[in-house]
MITOR-561045 format. One line per field, with one value per residue (C-alpha): x, y, z. Coordinates in pm, 1 decimal. Layout:
N
px: (X  ...)
py: (Y  ...)
pz: (Z  ...)
This chain:
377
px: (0.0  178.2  220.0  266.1  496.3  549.3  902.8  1017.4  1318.8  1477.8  1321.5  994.5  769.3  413.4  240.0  -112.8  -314.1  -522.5  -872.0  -1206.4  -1489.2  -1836.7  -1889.9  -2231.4  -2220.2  -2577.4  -2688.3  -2496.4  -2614.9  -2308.1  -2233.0  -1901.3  -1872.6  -1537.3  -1484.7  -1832.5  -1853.6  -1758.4  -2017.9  -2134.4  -1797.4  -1622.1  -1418.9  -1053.4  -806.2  -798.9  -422.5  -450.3  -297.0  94.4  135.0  441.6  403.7  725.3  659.7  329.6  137.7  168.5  -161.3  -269.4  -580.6  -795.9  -800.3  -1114.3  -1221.4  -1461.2  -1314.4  -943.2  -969.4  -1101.7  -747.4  -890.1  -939.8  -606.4  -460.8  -637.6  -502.4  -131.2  -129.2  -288.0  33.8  288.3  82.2  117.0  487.7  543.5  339.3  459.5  107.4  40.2  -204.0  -445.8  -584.2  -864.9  -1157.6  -1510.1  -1556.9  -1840.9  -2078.9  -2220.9  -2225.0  -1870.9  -1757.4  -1952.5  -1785.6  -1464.3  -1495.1  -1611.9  -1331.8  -1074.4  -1296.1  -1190.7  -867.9  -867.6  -747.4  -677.0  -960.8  -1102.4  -1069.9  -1393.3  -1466.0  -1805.8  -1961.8  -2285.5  -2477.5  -2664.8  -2332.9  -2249.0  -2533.7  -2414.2  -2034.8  -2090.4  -2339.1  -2017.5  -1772.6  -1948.4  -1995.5  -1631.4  -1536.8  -1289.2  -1356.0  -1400.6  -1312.5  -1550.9  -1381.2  -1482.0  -1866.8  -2099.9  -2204.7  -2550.3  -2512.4  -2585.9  -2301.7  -2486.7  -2720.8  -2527.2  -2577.9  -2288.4  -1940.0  -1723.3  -1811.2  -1491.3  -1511.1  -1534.3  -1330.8  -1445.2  -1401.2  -1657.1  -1803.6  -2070.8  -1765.8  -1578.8  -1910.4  -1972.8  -1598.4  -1627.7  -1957.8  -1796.4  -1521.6  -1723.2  -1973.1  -1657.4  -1534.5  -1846.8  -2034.9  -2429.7  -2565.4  -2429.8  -2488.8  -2443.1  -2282.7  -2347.6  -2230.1  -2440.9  -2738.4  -2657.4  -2316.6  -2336.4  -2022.8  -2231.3  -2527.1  -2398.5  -2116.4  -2523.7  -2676.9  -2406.1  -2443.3  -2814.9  -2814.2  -2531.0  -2808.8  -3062.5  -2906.2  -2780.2  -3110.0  -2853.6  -2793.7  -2920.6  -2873.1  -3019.0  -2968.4  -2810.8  -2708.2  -2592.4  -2382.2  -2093.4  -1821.8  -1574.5  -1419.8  -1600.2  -1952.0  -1888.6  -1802.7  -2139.3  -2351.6  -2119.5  -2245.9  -2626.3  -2565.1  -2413.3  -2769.8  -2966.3  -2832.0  -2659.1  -2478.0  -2383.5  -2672.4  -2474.8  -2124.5  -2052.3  -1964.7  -2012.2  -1857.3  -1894.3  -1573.9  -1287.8  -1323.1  -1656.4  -1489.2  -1224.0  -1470.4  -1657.0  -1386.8  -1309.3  -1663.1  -1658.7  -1263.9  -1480.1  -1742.3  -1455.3  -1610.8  -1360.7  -1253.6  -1383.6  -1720.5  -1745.9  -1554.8  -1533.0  -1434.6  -1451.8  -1357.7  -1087.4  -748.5  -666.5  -337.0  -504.2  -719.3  -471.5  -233.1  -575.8  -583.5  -233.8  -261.9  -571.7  -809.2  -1025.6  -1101.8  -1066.4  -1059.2  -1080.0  -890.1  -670.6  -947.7  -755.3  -567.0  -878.4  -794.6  -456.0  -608.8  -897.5  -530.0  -398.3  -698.5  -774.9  -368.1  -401.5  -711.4  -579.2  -307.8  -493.9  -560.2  -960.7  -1080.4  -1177.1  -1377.1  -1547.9  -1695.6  -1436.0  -1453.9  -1108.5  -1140.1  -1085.1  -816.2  -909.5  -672.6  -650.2  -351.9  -211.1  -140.5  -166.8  200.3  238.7  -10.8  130.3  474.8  331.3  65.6  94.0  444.0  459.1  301.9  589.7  720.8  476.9  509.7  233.3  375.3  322.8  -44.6  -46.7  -100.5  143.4  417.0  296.8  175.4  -157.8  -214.5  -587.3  -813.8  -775.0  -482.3  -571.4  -570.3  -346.3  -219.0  -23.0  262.4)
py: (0.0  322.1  638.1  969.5  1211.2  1457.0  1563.4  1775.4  1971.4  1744.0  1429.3  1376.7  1159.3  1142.4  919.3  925.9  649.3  513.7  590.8  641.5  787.7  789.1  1182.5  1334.1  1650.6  1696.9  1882.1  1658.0  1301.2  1046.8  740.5  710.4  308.7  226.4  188.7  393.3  402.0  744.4  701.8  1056.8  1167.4  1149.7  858.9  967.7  750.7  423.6  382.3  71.6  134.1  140.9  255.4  481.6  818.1  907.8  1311.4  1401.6  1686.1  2042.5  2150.8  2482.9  2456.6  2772.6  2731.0  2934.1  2967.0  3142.7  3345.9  3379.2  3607.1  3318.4  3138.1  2829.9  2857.0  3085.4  2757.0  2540.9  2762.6  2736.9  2388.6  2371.0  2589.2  2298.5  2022.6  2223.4  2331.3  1971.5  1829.4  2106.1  2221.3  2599.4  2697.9  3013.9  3127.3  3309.2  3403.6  3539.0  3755.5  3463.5  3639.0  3364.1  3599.4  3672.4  3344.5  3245.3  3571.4  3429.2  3068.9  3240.1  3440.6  3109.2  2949.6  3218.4  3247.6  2910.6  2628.4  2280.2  2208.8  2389.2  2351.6  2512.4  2546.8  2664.3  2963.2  2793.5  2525.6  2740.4  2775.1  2439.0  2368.6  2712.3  2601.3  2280.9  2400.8  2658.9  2388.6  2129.6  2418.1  2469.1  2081.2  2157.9  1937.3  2027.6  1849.7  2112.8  2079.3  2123.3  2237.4  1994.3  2221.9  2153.8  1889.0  1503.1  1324.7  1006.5  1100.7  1372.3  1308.1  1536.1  1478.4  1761.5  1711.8  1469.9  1435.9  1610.2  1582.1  1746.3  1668.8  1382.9  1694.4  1489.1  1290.9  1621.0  1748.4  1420.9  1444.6  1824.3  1723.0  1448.8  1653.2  1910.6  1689.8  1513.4  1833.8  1867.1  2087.8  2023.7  2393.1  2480.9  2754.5  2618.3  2823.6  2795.0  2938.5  3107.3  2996.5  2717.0  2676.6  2220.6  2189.7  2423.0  2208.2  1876.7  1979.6  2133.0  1833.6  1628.5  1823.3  1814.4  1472.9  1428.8  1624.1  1438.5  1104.0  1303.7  1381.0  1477.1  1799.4  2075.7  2321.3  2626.5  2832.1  2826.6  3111.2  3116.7  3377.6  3274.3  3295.5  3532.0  3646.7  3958.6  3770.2  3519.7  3803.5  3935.8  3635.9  3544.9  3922.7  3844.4  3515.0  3648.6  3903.9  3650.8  3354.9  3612.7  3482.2  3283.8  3024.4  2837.7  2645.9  2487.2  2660.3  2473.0  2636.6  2464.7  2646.6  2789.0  3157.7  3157.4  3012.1  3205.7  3533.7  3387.6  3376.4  3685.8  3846.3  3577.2  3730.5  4033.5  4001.0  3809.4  3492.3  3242.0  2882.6  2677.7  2844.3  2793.4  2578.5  2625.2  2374.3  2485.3  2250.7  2357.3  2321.5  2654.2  2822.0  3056.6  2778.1  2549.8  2834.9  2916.9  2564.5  2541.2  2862.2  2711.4  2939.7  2682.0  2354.1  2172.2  2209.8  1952.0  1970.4  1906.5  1883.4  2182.0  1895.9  1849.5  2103.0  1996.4  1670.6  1754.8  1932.3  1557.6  1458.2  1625.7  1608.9  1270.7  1261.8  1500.2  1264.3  946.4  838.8  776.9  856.1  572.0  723.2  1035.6  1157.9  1142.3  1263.8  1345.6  1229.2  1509.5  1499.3  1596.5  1854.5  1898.5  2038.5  1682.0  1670.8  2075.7  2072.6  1789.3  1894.6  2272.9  2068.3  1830.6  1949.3  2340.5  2388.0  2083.1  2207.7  2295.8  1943.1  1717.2  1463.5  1506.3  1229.1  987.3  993.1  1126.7  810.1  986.9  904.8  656.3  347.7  217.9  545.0  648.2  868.9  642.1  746.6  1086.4  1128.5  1275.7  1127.9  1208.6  1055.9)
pz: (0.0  -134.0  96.2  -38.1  175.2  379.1  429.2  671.2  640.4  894.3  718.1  936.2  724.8  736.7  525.7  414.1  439.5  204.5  332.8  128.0  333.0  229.6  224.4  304.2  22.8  123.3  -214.5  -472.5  -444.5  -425.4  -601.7  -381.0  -382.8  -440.9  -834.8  -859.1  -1250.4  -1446.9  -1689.5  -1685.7  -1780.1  -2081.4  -2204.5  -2128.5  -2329.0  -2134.6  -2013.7  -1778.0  -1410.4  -1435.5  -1783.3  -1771.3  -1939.7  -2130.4  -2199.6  -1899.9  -2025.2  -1866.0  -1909.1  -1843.3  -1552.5  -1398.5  -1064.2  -872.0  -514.4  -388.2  -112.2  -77.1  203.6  422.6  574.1  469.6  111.0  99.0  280.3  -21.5  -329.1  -197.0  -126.0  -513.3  -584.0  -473.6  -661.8  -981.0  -941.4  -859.7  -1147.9  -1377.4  -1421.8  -1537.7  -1271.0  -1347.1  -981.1  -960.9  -681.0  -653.2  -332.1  -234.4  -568.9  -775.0  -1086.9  -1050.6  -1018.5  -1358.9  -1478.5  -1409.0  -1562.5  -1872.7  -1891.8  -1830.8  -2088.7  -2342.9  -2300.7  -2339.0  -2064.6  -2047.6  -1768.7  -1424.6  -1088.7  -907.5  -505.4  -571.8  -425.8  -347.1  -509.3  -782.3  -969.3  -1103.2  -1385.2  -1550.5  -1506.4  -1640.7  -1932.5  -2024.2  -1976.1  -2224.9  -2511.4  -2508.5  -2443.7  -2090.4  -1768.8  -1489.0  -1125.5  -848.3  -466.3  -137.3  -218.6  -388.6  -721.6  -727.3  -972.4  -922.0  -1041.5  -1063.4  -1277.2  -1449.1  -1857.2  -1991.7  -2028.9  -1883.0  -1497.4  -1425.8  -1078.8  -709.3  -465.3  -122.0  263.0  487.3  639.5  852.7  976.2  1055.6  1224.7  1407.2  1558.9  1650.7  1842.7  2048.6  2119.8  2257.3  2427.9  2602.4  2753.1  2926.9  2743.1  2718.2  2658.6  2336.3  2049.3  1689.8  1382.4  986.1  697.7  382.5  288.3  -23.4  116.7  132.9  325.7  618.4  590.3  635.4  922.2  1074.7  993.1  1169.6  1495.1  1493.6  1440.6  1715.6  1983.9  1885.3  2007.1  2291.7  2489.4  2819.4  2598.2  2356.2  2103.7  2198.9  1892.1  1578.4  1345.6  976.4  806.6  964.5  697.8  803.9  1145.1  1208.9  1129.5  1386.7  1682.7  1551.7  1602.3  1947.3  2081.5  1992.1  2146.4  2451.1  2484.4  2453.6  2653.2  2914.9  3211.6  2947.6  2937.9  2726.0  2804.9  2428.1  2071.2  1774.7  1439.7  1103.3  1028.3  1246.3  1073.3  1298.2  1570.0  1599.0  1598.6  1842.9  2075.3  2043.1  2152.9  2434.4  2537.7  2521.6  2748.5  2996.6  2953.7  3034.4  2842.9  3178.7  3138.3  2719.7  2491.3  2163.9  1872.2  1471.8  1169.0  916.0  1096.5  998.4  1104.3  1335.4  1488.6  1538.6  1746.8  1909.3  2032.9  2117.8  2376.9  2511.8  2382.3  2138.1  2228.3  1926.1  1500.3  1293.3  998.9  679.4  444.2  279.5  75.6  -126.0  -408.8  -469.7  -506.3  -750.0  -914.5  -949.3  -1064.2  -1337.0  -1473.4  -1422.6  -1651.7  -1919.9  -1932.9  -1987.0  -1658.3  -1577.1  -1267.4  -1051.8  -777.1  -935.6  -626.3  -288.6  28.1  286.2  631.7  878.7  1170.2  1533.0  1611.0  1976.2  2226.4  2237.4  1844.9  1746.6  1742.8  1500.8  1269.7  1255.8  1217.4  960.9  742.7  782.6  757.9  562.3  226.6  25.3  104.1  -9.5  -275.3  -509.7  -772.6  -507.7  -564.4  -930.7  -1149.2  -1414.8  -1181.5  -966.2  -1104.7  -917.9  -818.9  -752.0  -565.1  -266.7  -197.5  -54.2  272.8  551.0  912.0  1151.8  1263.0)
């Protein structure tokens, strides 16, 4: 069983196992079996596992998120950075200020000009029928990350949409919950994103579903909006008014942008960690320094890795290779103060180190979509 690497500059290791989650990507429907069928997509040339490729490709790929200003799609477009210096990929980087009309705007324009294929986090689930109807007119795949498009793979009857490759986000949501339920916590206050955003709903869905086989505690409120920093100080202040004392001793974010604002309107109000814990998902730099001082309780994280994978992907297909598991999910790492170090050691300060040929089927023969996904060692 192969393990791609991460090498530290003193030669730390960390493999990645070879792990294939069912995902939840509550708006697309999955066909995530192992060996699901790409028979929506279109027929790549068929080079069986192991062929060696004697001159790769360097296709040219736009690369689109939909808010760089949020750490944790920043942290997603430069890991996407390495995989194409690595792979020798030229990588067009775009992103849309979270506006769905920009975004379409922008994967016109990469259209035009033209390029090889397209990488797209989506800005919400109302984007991906107009990507994909652009995409087919001008004959360019396209691999969407992170957020389900919108778009049933499954059932999908056009050719461009290649594959998806986003995070288990109910698993991630399910693990924040325990954590937080472990530490005590039964009062809690719950945390979205935007309205359309899938990776929000299913990390939501998760936690609901975690309180309702919980009956010893309860979700008093939840808020959505939740996106960036200041938002989440916002909705921690009109939680704070309307729960005062606090009436609540647990913080769920479905992201640690939220989190992290959260924490600072509770700092505010001098509401200590021992009264309310807090635990986001991400395993942002930020959070993961917030949890090292003591000031979060928990992130879960590295699910950043999933657009440098839908990278490999897609090279992989434009040179030959077809994808095997169209739709896959990353599990997501706890990241508490007992491992916080070796993640920040590891994964975030790990990035320019990584071996992408060791999961790129170009490279590495036997390669496949099952081989992404990060542990710790």
């Amino acid at each position: 069983m192969r393990g791609p690497k991460w090498v530290s500059a003193i030669g730390m290791v960390g493999l990645l196992t070879t792990a294939a989650l069912s995902g939840t990507g509550a708006v697309m429907a999955q066909s995530e079996s192992p060996g699901a069928s790409p028979a929506a997509t279109a027929a790549p040339p068929t080079l069986p596992p192991g062929t060696p490729v004697a001159s790769p490709k360097h296709p040219t790929i736009g690369f689109v998120v939909p808010l760089i200003s949020n750490p944790y799609w920043a942290l997603i477009q430069d890991f996407a950075k390495g995989a194409a210096g690595t792979l020798g990929i030229d990588l067009l980087t775009d992103q849309a200020d979270s506006d769905e009309a920009k975004q379409i705007s922008i994967i016109e324009g990469l259209i035009a000009q033209p390029v090889d294929g397209l990488v797209v986090g989506p800005v919400s689930d109302k984007v991906g029928a107009t990507i994909l109807a652009d995409a087919e007119t001008a004959n360019i795949p396209v691999v969407f990350m992170q957020r389900p498009p919108g778009v049933d793979y499954a059932t999908y009857t056009g050719k461009q949409f290649i594959g998806f490759v986003g995070t288990d986000d109910a698993g991630g949501g399910t693990t924040a919950s325990q954590l937080l339920y472990d530490a005590g916590a039964r009062k809690w206050v719950a945390m979205g994103g935007a309205q359309g955003n899938g990776v929000s709903e299913a990390r939501l869905q998760a936690v609901n579903d975690f309180a309702a086989a919980h009956p010893d505690m309860q979700i008093l409120a939840t808020q959505a909006g939740n996106e960036a920093r200041d938002a989440g100080q916002t909705t921690m202040e009109n939680f704070l008014s309307a729960y005062p004392g606090p009436g609540f001793d647990g913080v769920y974010s479905f992201n640690d942008e939220g989190a992290l604002g959260a924490i600072q309107a509770l700092k505010a109000a001098n509401v200590t960690t021992d009264q309310v814990k807090v635990v986001g998902i991400d395993g942002t730099t930020d959070a993961v320094a917030a949890v090292l001082s003591g000031d979060m309780l928990a992130s879960v994280g590295g699910g950043y890795a999933c657009g440098a994978f839908a990278l490999t992907e897609l090279y992989d297909y434009l040179n030959g290779f077809p994808v095997t598991q169209p739709v896959y999910n990353l599990p997501l790492l706890p990241v508490t103060k007992d491992n916080a170090q070796a993640y920040t050691d590891q994964v975030l300060n790990g990035m320019g180190t990584y071996d992408f040929k060791s999961v790129s089927a170009v490279y590495t023969p036997g390669a496949t979509q099952k081989d992404y996904a990060i542990v710790l060692h």
